[in-house]
Structures are given as C-alpha cells and as structure tokens.
N, C-alpha and C positions, 0 to 999 in steps of 0.2 A: 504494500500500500504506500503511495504516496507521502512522503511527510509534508508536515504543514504548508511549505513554502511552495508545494509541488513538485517537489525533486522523486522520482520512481526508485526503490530500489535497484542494485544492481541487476539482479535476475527478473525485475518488471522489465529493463531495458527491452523492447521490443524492433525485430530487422524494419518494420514495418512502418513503426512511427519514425524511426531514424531515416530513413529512405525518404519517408513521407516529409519530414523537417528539411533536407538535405536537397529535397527536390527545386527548392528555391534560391534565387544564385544568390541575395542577399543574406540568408543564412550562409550558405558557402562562405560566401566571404568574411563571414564573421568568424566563423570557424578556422577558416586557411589564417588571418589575421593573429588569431587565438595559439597555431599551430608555431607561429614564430615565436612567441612567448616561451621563455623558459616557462618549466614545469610549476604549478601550482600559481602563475601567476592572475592576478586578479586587475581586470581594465574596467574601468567605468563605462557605461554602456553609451556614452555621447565620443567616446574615445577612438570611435571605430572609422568616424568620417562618414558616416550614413547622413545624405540629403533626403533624410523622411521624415515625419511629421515626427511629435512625440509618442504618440496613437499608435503609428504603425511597427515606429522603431519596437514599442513594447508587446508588440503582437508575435513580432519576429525572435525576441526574448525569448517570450513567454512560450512558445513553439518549441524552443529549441531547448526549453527548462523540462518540459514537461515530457520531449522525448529522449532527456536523459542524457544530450551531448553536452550540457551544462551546468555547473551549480552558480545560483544566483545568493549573495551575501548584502544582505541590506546593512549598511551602516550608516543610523543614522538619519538622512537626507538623502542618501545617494544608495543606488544598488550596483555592485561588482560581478562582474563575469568571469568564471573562471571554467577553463574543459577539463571534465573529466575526463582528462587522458586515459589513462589505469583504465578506468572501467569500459571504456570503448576498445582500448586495446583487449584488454582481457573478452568481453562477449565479443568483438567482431573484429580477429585478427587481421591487421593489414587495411582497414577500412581509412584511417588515419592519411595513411603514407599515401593511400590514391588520390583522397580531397586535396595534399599535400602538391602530389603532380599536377592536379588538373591548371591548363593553361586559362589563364584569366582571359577573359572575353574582349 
C-alpha cells in the first residue's frame, strides 16, 4: 500500500504504470535530468527548467511519485525530487541505462 505521501512500495512498483509515466517525454526528461545527479540526490521540482504551468508541472510529479520512479520530500514550503534508483534498478534491471541513452529530441 501506498504511504501517505503516495510513494508505492517497492514490490507495488508496477512495469505498467512505469511505462505508463515514462510514456511522456516531459517525464523522461525529468528523469534523464535526475539520472545525472549523483545518487540520492534531491532537486526542487522548479529546478528542472520545465516551461509549464505550476498545474501541470505537478501533474507530471505526481505521475511519476505515484509510479514509483520517484520519492517526493516536502520540506517545508518546497517539495524535493529525488529517483529511486535502487528500487528501479532492482524490479527492472537495465531500464535506467536505456532512458539514460535515449537521444533527446
């Protein structure tokens, strides 16, 4: 079950909603972005350079919280993005390194 914030356990992670999140090149990109970061680190979600409303921005969050490629850390005023590396590596080995190659549009 889900914790409060909407993060899925690791064995909720589902191929389905990831694919389904991932299907969007805005999410990509947040993710390839995330993917340069050293490990565990944490971006503010305005840090990304996304020309989209605040609305959308948090639509596209919230997608990607809820299918498990992210943990979202409210501190505060501000909420942090950081990928669950580990856990995407571990259920879906090698899925990482492909969003990693893909050529930017």
């Amino acid at each position: 079950m889900p914790d409060d914030q909407g993060h899925p356990e690791l064995e909720e992670i589902t191929l389905g909603k990831v694919l389904a999140a991932l299907a969007d090149s805005t999410r990509r990109k947040i993710i390839k972005a995330l993917l340069l970061d050293v490990d565990g680190a944490e971006r503010h979600c305005s840090s990304f350079g996304l020309t989209l409303s605040k609305t959308t921005r948090s639509h596209h969050f919230r997608t990607l919280r809820e299918a498990g490629l992210i943990r979202q850390v409210d501190h505060g005023n501000k909420s942090l993005a950081c990928l669950r590396r580990a856990d995407i590596e571990q259920r879906f080995p090698g899925l990482l390194a492909l969003i990693a190659k893909e050529p930017e549009n």
